[in-house]
C-alpha positions, 0 to 999 in steps of 0.5 A: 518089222515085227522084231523092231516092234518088239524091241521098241516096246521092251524099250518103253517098258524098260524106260517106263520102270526107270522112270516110276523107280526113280520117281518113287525114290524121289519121293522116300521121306529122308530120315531126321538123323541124330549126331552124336559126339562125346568129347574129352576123351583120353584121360581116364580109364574109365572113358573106355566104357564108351566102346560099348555105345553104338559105332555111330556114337563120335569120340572127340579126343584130347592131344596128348592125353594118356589113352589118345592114341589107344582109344583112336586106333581102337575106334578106327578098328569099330569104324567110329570116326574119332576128332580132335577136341582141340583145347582153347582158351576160355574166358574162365582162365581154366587150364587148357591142358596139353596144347592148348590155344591161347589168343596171344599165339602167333600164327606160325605158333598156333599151325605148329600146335594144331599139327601137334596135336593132330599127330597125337590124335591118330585117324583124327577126321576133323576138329571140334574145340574144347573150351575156346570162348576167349578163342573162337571170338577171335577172328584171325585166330581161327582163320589160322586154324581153317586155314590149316584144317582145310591144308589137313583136308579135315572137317571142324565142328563149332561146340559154341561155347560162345555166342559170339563165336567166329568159327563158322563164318570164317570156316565158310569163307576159307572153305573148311566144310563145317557144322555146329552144336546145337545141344549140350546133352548133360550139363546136368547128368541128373536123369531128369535133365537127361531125359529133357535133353535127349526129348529136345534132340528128337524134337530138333531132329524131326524140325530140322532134320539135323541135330548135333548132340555134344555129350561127355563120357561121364558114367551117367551119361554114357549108361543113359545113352546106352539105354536110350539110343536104341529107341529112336529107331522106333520114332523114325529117327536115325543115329548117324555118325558124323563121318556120314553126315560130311560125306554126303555134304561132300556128295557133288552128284547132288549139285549142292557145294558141302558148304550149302548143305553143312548150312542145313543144319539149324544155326538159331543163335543160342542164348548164354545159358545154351551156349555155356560148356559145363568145362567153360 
């Protein structure tokens, strides 16, 4: 008797510590995270000086440049996860470069060039679009591209260069787990203008928990960040890679579809003035 008494009491101690880790973890404040991804990449020799920004930092490389493959396969080895930043039309008419998508491609054309462009990108995980303001408004366009990023099992981030994009909804519709930009970091590479950006990032972050960030991999811009980026760790902010952010929305343990928690992140229309790339 004395044995079972024992053995019921070590049970409840051990279900009662259980209990109060489990209640306690539940209650350990999530961290507002920053998203980073520097786009254009693969032209120039100097692009390789980003290497040198944390891991967590996500390069999004251009199809067919000199240095694509080079720089995604050296990002594999860091651990950075790398995207596609598949080239679009605009409404500027700007030269798309290497396999560009234009809004009078026909289906079959558009899924042969994406798969082109992917295979010039090795390790790419996802695709986010380069210009595209003629592009992205166009619906059965980009059910095509969704269509096609979701048969790649890939993840597409709306740079927004338009305010009237499609891409998110038609993502949302075909099943492609998806996000947005919500600040173009150095339209001007003015340190002030630096400076104003990246305290309109923290302040995002800490308001919505999520903010992604489009930068470019200008000499200004990457010594900026070089010197700035450590020091959200002192404001309780954490720099997340991309790759971290879908594989917890991809998380089902938690019971919420990817698609309900890529929709976390703030997605307030932006004015003109936000949404125009400086490559628009």
């Amino acid at each position: 008797m004395k044995v079972l008494w024992r053995l019921c009491i070590l049970s409840l101690m051990i279900m009662t510590s259980f209990t109060s880790h489990a209640a306690a973890s539940a209650t350990i404040p999530v961290k507002p995270r920053v998203i980073i991804i520097l786009d254009d990449l693969g032209y120039r020799q100097s692009d390789m000086a980003a290497f040198a920004l944390p891991s967590e930092v996500t390069f999004s490389i251009l199809p067919q440049t000199p240095l694509a493959q080079t720089i995604s396969r050296k990002a594999e080895q860091q651990g950075r996860a790398v995207m596609l930043h598949m080239p679009m039309q605009s409404t500027s008419g700007k030269a798309m470069g290497p396999l560009g998508l234009s809004t009078d491609m026909y289906p079959a054309a558009i899924t042969h060039t994406l798969r082109a462009a992917l295979k010039s990108v090795p390790n790419a995980v996802g695709v986010n679009n380069h210009m595209g303001s003629a592009f992205t408004v166009k619906e059965p366009a980009m059910q095509t591209i969704m269509e096609e990023i979701k048969r790649q099992g890939l993840f597409f981030v709306d740079s927004r260069t338009s305010v009237n994009t499609t891409a998110q909804q038609v993502a949302d519709r075909v099943g492609v787990p998806n996000t947005s930009r919500q600040v173009f970091l150095d339209n001007d590479r003015s340190v002030a203008s630096l400076n104003k950006q990246f305290e309109y990032t923290k302040r995002l972050a800490k308001r919505n928990g999520t903010v992604v960030v489009i930068a470019h991999p200008y000499p200004e811009t990457i010594t900026f960040l070089a010197h700035t980026l450590p020091s959200l760790v002192n404001e309780g902010i954490a720099l997340a890679s991309v790759n971290d952010y879908f594989a917890k929305a991809a998380d089902t343990s938690t019971g919420v579809s990817n698609s309900t928690l890529a929709k976390g992140v703030h997605r307030k229309p932006l004015s003109e003035s936000e949404a125009a790339a400086p490559n628009e």
